[in-house]
C-alpha positions in Angstrom: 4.6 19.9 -8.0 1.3 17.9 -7.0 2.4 16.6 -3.5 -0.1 15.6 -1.2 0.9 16.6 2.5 -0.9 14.3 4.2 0.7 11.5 2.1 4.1 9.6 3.1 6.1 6.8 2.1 5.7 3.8 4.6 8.2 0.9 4.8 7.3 -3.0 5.3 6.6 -3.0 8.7 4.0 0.1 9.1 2.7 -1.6 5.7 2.1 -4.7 7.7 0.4 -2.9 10.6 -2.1 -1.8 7.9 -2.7 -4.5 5.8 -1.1 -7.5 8.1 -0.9 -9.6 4.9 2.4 -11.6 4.0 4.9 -9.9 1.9 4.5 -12.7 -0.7 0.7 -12.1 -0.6 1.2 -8.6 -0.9 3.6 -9.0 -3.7 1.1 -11.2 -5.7 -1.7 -8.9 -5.5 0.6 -6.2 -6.8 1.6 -8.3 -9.5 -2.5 -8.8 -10.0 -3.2 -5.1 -9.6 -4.8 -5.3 -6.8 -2.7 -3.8 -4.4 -1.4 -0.3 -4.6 2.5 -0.6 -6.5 5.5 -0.4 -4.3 7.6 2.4 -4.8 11.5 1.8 -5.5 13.5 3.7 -3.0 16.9 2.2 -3.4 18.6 -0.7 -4.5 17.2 -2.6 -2.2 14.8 -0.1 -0.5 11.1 0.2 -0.9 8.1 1.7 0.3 4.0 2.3 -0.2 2.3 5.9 -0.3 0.5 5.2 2.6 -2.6 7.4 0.8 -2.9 4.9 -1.5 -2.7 1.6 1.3 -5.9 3.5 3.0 -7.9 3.9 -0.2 -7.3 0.6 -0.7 -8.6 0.0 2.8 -11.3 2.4 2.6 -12.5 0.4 -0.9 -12.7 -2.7 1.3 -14.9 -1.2 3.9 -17.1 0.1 1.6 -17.7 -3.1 -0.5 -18.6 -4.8 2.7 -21.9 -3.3 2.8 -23.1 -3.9 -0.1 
């Protein structure tokens, strides 16, 4: 198994710490592809690899110096 350690799941409201975007917003740019997928959980559970919601984090920092 390829599991990254330092990777977790986070839920909504650590998501929104990160990326304080609405969950609508958030929705539509992972509808767009440009926001990492959620990952289902449960029926009505999910979450984001947090790995992923800092990539996409560090991407944005780096396209601001350009």
């Amino acid at each position: 198994m390829n599991y990254n350690t330092q990777d977790r799941i986070i839920l909504a409201p650590e998501r929104r710490q990160y990326v304080p975007y609405s969950d609508m917003q958030i929705w539509r740019m992972e509808k767009s592809g440009t926001f990492p997928k959620r990952i289902k959980l449960g029926p009505h559970r999910v979450g984001w690899s947090l790995h992923e919601v800092t990539e996409w984090i560090d991407a944005r920092k780096a396209r601001r110096d350009l």
